[in-house]
Every structure is written in structure tokens, then in C-alpha cells.
C-alpha positions, 0 to 999 in steps of 0.5 A: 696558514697565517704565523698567527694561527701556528703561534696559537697551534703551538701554544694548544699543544704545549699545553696538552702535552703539560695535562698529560704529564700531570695526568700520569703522575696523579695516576701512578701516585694513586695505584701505590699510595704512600709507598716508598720508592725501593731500588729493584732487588732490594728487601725493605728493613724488618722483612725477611725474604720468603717469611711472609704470612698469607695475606702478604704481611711479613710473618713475625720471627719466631722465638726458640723455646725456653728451656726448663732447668731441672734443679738437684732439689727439684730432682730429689722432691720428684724422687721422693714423691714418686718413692711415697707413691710407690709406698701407699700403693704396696700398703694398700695392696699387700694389706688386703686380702680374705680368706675367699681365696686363701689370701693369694693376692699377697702373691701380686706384690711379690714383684715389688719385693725381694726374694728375702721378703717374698719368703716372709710374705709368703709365710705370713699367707700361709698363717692366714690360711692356717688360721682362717681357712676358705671352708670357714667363716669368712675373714678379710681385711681392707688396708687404706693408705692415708699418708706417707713420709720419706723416714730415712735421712740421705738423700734418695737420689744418692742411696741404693737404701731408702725407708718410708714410713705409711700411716694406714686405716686397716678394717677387719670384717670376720663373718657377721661380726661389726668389722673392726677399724684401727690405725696403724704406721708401717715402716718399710725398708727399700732397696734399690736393684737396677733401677726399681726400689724393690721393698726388703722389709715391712715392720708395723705398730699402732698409731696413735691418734 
């Protein structure tokens, strides 16, 4: 072989073996495009090791919940409603009744009260009975509740002692008689034992509209 022709076999083969190389960065370049090279073991910034999402992407942090501030006031609002509500139920209940069954559903408050206002209401039952009883024409009266207000001064949270004051349409329908409608305020004294408000007084009169 002439030193021409090795010459020429050499300078082939440099060239080949420049192609080869300029291959095999092309092809490492495109299996991870515009990836950034990272020191093996490490994390990249902003993703936390085992937080990623399904797909591979980094999950996003979560955040802790607010916590709700309940204020005094906010306290003493709550306090007051659920005392009204409490109020317009009892006047509801202990106003309705008829004579078909000798008045016993005054007899579901009792446990709203206490034992003074149960003998009250007991003996109010037993004047109905007296004066209207089952044998004769029928009676009855029907107590709508329509508005409540907290009457007392202090505040409820503070006090063993409440009073509300309910505003009531009260219809009394006796035999075929048209029933009869009127308005009435009912004040009723609370009393607060353990934690129930139980009702140690009820006083009405008629409301003006």
C-alpha cells in the first residue's frame, strides 16, 4: 500500500469518526429537550421529593385551613336567636289545644318548664276541662307565633335569667260558631338549670295593631 493511499485511509476514518460523535449529541439533545442538566441525588428547586401528582408533575402545596374567630357578640347574637326560637316554639305548642281530648297536649310542655309552672299549666288545663268539656260542643284554639324579641336587659350569655317577649295570632273556633282571631304579646320569664332554659313564667295581653 502506497503512503498515499493510507494517507487517504486516515484522513476517511477521522472523518467518520467526527460524524459519529456530532451523531450522538444530536441524538442525546433530542431524547431531553431543554432539560437542564442536575447533579445526580439532587432535587430541583420548587419540587418536593415524593409530592408529585400523577401524571408526574409536581403536586401544589397545600395550604392549612382558616380558622373561624367566633366573637363575644357574635356569641351573644347566636345565644339570643336560638333563645327566640326556643320562645315562638313553646307559644306555639302550649297555646294549641281542644277540648277533643281534654286539653292534654298542654301536658307536652311540661318538659320545657319548671315544676312551679307546670302546676300552673296544669291547673289552667284543668279550667278548660271545666269549662269546656269533651262531651260537649267542640272548642279548640290554634296559637301562631309571628315574631320574638329578647326583652330582658343583660346579656343572655352572662345570666341564669332571661325574658322574650312573642307576638301570637291565637284563633278560637267553638262549634259551628265563625272562629274568632285576635293578637296577642306573650311575655315569658326563662330559667336557665344546667344548660337548658327552662320557662318559670308566662304572662299575656292584647296586642295592638
Amino acid at each position: 500500500m502506497s503512503k498515499r493511499t493510507l494517507a487517504l485511509l486516515l484522513i476517511i476514518g477521522g472523518i467518520v469518526a467526527i460524524l459519529a460523535v456530532l451523531l450522538w449529541l444530536f441524538y442525546s439533545a433530542k431524547r431531553i429537550p431543554g432539560s437542564p442538566l442536575v447533579p445526580s441525588g439532587t432535587v430541583p428547586s420548587g419540587i418536593l421529593k415524593g409530592k408529585t401528582s400523577p401524571n408526574g408533575s409536581p403536586s401544589p402545596q397545600s395550604t392549612a385551613p382558616a380558622t373561624t374567630i367566633i366573637t363575644p357578640a357574635e356569641r351573644e347574637r347566636q345565644a339570643q336567636d336560638a333563645l327566640k326560637q326556643q320562645a315562638m316554639v313553646f307559644v306555639a305548642r302550649e297555646g294549641s289545644y281542644s277540648n277533643a281530648d281534654e286539653f292534654i297536649s298542654i301536658r307536652g310542655v311540661y318538659v320545657d318548664v319548671t315544676a312551679g309552672m307546670q302546676t300552673v299549666l296544669e291547673l289552667e288545663r284543668q279550667k278548660l276541662v271545666a269549662a269546656h268539656p269533651a262531651r260537649g260542643a267542640a272548642w279548640g284554639q290554634t296559637s301562631r307565633s309571628l315574631s320574638a324579641r329578647v326583652s330582658s336587659s343583660l346579656s343572655v350569655l352572662d345570666q341564669t335569667s332571661a325574658e322574650v317577649t312573642v307576638q301570637a295570632q291565637v284563633t278560637v273556633t267553638a262549634g259551628d260558631a265563625p272562629s274568632s282571631v285576635t293578637y296577642q304579646e306573650i311575655i315569658l320569664s326563662f330559667q336557665k338549670v344546667g344548660d337548658r332554659w327552662l320557662v318559670s313564667r308566662m304572662t299575656s295581653r292584647p296586642l295592638a295593631l
